[in-house]
C-alpha positions in Angstrom: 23.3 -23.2 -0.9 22.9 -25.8 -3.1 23.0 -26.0 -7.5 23.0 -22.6 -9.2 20.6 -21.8 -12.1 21.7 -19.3 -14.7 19.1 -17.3 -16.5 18.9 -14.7 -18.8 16.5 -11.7 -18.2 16.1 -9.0 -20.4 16.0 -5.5 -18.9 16.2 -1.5 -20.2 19.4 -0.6 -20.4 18.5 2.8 -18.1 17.4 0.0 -15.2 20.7 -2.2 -15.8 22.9 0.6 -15.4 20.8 2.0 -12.1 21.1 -1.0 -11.0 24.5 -2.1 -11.4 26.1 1.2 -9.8 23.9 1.0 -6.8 25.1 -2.7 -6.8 29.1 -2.2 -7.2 28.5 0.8 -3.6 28.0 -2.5 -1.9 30.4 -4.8 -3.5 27.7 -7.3 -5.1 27.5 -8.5 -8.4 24.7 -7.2 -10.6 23.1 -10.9 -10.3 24.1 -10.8 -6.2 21.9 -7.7 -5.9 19.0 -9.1 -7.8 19.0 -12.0 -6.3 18.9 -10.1 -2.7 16.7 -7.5 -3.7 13.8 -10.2 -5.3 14.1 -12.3 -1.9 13.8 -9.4 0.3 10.5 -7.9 -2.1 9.0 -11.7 -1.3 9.2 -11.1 2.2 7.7 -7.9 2.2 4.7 -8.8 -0.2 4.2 -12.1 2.1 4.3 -10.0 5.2 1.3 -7.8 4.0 -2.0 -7.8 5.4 -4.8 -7.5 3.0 -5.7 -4.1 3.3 -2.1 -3.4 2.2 -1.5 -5.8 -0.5 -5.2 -4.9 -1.9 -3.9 -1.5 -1.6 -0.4 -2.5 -3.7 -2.0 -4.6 -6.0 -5.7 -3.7 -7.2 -7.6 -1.1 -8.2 -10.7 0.1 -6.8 -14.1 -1.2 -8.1 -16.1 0.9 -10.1 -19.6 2.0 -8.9 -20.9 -0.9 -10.5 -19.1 -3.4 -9.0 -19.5 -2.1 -5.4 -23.3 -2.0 -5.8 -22.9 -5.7 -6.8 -20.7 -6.5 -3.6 -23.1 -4.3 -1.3 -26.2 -6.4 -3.0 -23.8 -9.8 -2.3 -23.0 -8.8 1.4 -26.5 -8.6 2.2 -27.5 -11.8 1.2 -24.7 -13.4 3.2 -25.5 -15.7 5.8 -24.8 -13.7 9.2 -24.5 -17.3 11.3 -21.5 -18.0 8.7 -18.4 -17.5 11.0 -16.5 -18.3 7.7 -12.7 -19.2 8.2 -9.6 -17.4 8.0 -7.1 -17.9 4.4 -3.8 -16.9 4.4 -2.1 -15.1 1.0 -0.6 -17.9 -0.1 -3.9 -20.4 0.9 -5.7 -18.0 -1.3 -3.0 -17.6 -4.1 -2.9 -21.6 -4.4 -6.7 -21.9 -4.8 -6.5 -19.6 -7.6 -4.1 -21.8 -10.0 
């Protein structure tokens, strides 16, 4: 595995002890769970496909906004093929 980091997180108290019990049914550690748990919810959100994570992760765009995307769509160039981006591609370009 390699070096371990420790951190502190700060949580509600209600969440710890949720957390903890259902933790201790599978003989882990409170910062084994975690640790599991936050690995497994990156695979999941890297598995999406963008309908689902648009879906998870933003809200819908008011009537203004889709009038401006329909006007935006119609000027597009229809010979554009465009190229594919991945998540994480996408993600990346943001920062």
């Amino acid at each position: 595995m390699g070096l371990s980091i420790k951190k502190n997180i700060t949580i509600p108290e209600e969440d710890f002890k949720i957390i903890e019990k259902f933790s201790k049914k599978f003989g882990k550690s409170f910062s084994e769970f975690l640790r599991f748990a936050a690995k497994e919810y990156i695979k999941i959100q890297e598995n999406l496909d963008l309908k689902e994570f648009l879906l998870e992760h933003c809200e819908y765009a008011s009537k203004e906004e889709e009038k401006e995307i329909l006007k935006t769509i119609k000027e597009l160039d229809s010979k554009d093929k465009g190229k594919a981006v991945r998540l994480d591609e996408f993600l990346s370009e943001k920062s």
